[in-house]
KELO-456027 format. One line per 4 residues: for each residue y, z, x of N, C-alpha, C. Coordinates in steps of 0.1 Angstrom, whole numbers, plus 5000, padded with zeros to 4 digits. Each point is the difference from the previous one (the first is absolute). Example, Ala and Ser with C-alpha at 12.3 -4.5 7.8 and 13.67 -1.06 7.14 Angstrom:
# KELO-456027
4943/5078/5132/5012/5000/4991/5012/5000/5009  5011/4993/4996/5011/5000/5009/5011/5008/4992
# end
This chain:
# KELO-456027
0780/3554/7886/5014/5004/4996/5007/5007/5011  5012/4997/5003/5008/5002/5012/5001/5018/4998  4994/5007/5009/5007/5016/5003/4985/5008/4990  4991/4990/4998/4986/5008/4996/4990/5001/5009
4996/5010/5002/4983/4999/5010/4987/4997/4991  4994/4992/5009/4987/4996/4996/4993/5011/5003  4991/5002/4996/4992/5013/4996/4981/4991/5004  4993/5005/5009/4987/4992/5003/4993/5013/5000
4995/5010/4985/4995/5009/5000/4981/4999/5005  4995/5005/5010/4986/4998/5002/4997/5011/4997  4988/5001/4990/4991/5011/4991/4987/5002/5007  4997/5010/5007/4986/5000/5003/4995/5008/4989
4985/4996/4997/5000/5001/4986/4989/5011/4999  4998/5006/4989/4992/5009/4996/4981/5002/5001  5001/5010/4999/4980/4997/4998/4997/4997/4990  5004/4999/4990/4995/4993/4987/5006/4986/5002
5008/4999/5003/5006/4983/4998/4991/4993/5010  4996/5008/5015/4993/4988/5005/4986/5000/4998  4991/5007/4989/4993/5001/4994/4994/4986/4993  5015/4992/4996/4998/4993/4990/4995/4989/5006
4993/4991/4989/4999/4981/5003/5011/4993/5009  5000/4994/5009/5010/4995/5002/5009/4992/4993  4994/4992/4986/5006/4994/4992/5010/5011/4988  4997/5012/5003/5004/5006/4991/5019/5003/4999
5004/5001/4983/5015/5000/5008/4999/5018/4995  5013/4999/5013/5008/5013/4994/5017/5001/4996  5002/5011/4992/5013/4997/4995/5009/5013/5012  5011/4999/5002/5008/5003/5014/5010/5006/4991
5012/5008/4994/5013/5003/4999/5004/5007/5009  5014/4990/5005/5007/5008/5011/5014/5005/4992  5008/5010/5005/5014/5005/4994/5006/5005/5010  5017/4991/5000/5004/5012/5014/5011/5006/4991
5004/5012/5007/5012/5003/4992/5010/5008/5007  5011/5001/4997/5009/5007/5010/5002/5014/4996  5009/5010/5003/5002/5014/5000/5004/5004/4990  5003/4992/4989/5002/5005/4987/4991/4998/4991
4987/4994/5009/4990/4994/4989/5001/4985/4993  5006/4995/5005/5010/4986/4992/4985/4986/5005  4996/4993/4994/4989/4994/5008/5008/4987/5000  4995/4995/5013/5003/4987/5011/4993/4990/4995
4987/5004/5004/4984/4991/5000/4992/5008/4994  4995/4995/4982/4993/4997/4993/4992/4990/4998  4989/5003/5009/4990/4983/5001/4981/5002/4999  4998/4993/4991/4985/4998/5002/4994/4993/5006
4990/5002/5006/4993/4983/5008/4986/5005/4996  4994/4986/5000/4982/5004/4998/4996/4987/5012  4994/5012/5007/4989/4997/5014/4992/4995/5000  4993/4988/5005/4987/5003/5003/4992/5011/5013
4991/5003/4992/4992/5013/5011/4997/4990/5011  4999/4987/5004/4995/4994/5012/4990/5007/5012  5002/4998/5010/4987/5003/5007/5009/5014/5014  5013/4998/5000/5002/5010/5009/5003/5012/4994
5006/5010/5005/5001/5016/4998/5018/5000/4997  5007/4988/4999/5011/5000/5000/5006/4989/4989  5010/5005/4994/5013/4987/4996/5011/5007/4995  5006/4985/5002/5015/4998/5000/5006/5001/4987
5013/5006/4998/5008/4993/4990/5014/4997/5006  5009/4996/4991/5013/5000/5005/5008/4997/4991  5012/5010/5003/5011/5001/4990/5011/5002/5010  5015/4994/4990/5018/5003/5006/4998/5008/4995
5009/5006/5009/5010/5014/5001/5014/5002/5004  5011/5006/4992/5014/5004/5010/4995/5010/5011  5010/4997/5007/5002/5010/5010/5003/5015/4998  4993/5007/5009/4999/5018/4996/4988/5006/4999
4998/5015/4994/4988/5007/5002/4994/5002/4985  4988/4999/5000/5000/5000/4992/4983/5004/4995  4996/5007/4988/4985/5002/4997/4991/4990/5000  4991/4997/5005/4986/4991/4996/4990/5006/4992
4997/4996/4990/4988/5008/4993/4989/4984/5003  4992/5002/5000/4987/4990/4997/4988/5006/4991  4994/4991/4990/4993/5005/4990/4990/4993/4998  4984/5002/5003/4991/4991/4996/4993/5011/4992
5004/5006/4987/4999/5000/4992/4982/5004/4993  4996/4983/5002/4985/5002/4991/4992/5005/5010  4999/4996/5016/4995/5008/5007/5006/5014/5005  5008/5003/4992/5002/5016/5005/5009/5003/5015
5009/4993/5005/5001/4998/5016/5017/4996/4996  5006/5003/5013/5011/4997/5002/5009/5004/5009  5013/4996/5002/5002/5005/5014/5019/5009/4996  5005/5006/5004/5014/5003/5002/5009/5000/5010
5009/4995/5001/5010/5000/5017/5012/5003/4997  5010/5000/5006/5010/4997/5010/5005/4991/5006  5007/4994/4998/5005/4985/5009/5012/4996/4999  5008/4996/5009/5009/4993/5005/5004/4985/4999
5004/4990/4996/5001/4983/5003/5013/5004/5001  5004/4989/5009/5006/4989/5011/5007/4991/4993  5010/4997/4998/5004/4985/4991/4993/4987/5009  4999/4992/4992/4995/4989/5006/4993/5002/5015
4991/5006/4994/4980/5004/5009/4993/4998/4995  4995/4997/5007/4981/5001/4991/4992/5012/5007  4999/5008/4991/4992/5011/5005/4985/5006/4992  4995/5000/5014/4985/4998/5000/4995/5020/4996
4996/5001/4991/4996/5016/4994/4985/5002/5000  4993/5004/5005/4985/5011/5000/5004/5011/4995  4992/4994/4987/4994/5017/4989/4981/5001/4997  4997/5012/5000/4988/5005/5002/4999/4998/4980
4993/4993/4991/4996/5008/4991/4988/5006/5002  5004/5015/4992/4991/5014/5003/4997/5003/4984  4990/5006/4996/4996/5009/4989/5004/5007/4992  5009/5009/5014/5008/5008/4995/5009/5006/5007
5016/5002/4999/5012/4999/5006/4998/5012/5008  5009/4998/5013/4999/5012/5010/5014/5001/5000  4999/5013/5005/5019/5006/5001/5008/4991/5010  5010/5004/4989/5008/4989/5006/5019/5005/5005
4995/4994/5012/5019/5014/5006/5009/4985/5001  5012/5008/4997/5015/4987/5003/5002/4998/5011  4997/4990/5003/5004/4994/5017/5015/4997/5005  5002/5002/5009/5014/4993/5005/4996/4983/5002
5011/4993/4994/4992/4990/5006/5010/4992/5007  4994/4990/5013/5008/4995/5007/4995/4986/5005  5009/4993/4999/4994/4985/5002/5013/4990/5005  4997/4993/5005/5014/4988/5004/4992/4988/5005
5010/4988/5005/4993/4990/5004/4995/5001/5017  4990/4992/5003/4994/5000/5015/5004/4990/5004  4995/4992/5019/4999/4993/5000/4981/4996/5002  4996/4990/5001/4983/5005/4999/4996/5004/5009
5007/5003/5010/4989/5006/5011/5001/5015/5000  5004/5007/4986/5000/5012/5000/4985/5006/4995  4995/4992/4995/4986/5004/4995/4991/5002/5006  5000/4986/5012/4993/5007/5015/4999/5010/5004
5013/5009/5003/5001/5010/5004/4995/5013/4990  4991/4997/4996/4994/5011/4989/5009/5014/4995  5009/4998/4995/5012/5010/4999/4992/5012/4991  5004/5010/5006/4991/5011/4996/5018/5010/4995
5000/5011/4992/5010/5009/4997/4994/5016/5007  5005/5009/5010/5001/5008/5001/5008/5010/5003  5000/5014/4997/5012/5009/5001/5002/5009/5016  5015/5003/5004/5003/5004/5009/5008/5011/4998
5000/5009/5008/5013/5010/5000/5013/4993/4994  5008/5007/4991/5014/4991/5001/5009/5000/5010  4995/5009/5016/5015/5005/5003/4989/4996/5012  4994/4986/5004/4989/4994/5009/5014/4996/5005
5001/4997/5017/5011/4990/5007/4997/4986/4997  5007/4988/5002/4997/4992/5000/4998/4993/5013  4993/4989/5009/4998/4997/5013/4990/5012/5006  4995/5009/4994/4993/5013/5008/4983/4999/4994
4988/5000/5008/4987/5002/4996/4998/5003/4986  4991/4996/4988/5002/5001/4991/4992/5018/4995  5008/5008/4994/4993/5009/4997/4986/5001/4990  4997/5012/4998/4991/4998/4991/5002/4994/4987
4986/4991/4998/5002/4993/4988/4992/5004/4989  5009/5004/4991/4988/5001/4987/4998/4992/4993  4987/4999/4992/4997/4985/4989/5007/4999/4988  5004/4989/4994/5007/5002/4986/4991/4991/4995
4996/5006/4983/4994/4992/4993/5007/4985/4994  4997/4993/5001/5007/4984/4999/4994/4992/4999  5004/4990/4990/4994/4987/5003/5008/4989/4997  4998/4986/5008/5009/4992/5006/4992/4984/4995
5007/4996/4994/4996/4984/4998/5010/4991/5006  4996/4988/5008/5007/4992/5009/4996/4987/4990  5011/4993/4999/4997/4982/4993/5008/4997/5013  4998/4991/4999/5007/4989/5014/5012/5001/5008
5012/5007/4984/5014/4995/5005/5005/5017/4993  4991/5010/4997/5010/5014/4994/4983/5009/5005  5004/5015/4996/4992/5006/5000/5006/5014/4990  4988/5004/4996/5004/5011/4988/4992/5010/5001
5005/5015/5001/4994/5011/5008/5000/5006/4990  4993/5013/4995/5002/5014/4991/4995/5009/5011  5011/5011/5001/4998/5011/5004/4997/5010/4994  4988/5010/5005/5001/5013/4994/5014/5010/5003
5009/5003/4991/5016/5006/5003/4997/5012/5000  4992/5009/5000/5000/5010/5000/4985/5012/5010  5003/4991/5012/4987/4999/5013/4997/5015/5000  4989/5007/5006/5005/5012/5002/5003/5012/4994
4995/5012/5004/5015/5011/4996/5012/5002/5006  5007/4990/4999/5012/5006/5008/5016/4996/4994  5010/5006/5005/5011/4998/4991/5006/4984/5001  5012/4998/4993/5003/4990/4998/5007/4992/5010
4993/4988/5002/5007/4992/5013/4994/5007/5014  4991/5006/5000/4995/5004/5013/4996/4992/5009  4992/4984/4994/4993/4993/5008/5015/4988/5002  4993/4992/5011/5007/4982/4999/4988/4993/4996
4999/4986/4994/4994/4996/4998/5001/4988/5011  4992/4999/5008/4996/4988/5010/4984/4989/4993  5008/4990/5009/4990/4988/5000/4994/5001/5011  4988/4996/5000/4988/5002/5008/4994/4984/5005
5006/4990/5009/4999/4988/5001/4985/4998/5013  4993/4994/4998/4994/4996/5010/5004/4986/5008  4995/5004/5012/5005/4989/5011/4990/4991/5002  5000/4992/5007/4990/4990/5003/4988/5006/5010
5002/5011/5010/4993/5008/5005/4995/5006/4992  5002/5004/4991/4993/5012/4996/5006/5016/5000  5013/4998/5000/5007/5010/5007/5009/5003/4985  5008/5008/5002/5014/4999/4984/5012/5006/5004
5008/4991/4996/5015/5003/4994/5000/5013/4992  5011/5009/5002/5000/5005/4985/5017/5001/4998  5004/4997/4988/5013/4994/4994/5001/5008/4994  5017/5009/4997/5005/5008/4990/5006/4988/4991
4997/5005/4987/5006/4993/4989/5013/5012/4992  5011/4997/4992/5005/5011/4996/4993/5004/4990  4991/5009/4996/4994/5003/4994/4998/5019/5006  5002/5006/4989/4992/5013/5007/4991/5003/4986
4991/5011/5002/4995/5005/4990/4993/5019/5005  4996/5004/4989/4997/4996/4980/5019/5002/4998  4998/4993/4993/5012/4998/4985/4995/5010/4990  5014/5000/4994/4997/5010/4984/4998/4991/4994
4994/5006/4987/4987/4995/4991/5007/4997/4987  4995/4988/4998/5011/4993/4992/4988/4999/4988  5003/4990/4990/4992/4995/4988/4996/4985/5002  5005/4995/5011/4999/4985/5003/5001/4997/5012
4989/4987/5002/5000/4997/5017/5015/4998/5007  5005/5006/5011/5012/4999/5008/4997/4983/5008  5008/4991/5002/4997/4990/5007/5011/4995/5005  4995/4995/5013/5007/4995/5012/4998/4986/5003
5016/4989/5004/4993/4992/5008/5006/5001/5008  4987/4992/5010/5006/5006/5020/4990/4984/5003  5012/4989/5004/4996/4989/5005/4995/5000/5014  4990/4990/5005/4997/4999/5016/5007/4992/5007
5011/5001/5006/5006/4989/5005/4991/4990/5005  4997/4983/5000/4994/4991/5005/4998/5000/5015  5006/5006/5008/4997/4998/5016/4993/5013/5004  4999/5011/4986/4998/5016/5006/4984/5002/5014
4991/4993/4989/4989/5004/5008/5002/4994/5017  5006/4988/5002/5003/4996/5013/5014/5009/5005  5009/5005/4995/5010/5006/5003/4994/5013/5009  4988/5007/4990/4996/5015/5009/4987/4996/5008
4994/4990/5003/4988/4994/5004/5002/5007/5020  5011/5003/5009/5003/5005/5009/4999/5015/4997  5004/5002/4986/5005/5014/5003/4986/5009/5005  5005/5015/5001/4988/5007/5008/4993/5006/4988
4988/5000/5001/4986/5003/4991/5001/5018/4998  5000/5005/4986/4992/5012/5004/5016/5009/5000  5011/4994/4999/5015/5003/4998/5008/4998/4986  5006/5010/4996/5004/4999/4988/5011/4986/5001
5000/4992/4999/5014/4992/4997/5009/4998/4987  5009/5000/5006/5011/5005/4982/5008/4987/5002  4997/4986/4991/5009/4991/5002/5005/5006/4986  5012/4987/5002/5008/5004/4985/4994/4992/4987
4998/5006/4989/4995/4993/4991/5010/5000/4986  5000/4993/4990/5015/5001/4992/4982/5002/4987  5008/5012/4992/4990/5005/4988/5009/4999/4990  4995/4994/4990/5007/4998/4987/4991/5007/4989
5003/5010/4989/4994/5001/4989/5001/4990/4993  4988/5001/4991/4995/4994/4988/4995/5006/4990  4998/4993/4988/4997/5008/4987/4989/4989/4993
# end
């Protein structure tokens, strides 16, 4: 359906489920729901246990942020997220089902389209002074908790928004590109952080222009570079 994302959820599955026969089925409920609680995707599937540590389901979605619950139920396991779709994407999701839910913080989240040779470049998210020069040796970098999924033609990030003790907007958030050497880029994005603390994930999209990775492919290694980038909210 025109302006829905495909949804290619991969379940790595539990210690009880891969316990089982491989002929054995299991029953799956997935539910997404948006910020008022309103549900999207109400879907069952029944699995076979098969022979690997993994499977698939897949479900449409509108575009926006929105809750994932996953529920396997007779084995006790299940997973919860956070997530973002793309209109007309297919996006590819890894969830852990676990035993038992671990804490869970609101991410910023941030995603746009690529071209594919962004994935190459193992894009990593790290924090910088906000008040770093641009064109000047890159200051000290601190780690931000994040994690980043790449499909072919977008990529979708969650940030930890609230890094640190420190006050609001203190860091920039940079991209962390590797080069073909073995060397890295690092890219301000407009993004600063921690943000104040909302009741729901904050989300951004921030597209990769198609020429970018060959655009900065000259630039100097190891230097903050500030190209311009156009950020749109989302909901």
């Amino acid at each position: 359906m025109t302006g829905m994302a495909h949804a290619a959820l991969h379940l790595a599955l539990c210690g009880r489920i891969t316990r089982l026969a491989p002929q054995a089925d299991v029953a799956v409920h997935v539910r997404v729901s948006d910020r008022i609680n309103r549900t999207l995707v109400n879907q069952s599937y029944t699995l076979k246990r098969g022979y690997g540590d993994e499977s698939v389901v897949e479900f449409d979605a509108p575009q926006g942020v929105y809750h994932l619950d996953v529920s396997v139920s007779r084995y006790g396991c299940g997973a919860s997220d956070f997530i973002y779709f793309m209109p007309d994407h297919t996006r590819n999701i890894s969830e852990r089902l676990q035993s038992s839910s671990s804490a869970q913080y609101l991410p910023l989240m941030l995603s746009g389209t690529t071209p594919p040779a962004f994935s190459y470049a193992h894009p990593e998210f790290v924090l910088i002074d906000k008040n770093a020069q641009c064109n000047k040796p890159i200051p000290n970098v601190s780690p931000l908790r994040a994690t980043i999924e790449n499909d072919q033609d977008a990529y979708y990030a969650a940030l930890d928004p609230q890094p640190q003790n420190a006050a609001v907007g203190s860091f920039s958030v940079v991209m962390k590109l590797r080069t073909a050497a073995a060397q890295y880029h690092y890219v301000r994005i407009p993004v600063t952080l921690p943000i104040p603390r909302t009741n729901w994930p904050g989300a951004y999209g921030l597209n990769i222009p198609e020429d970018f990775i060959d655009a900065i492919a000259t630039d100097p290694v190891d230097t903050l570079l500030c190209p311009h980038f156009l950020k749109t909210s989302v909901s």
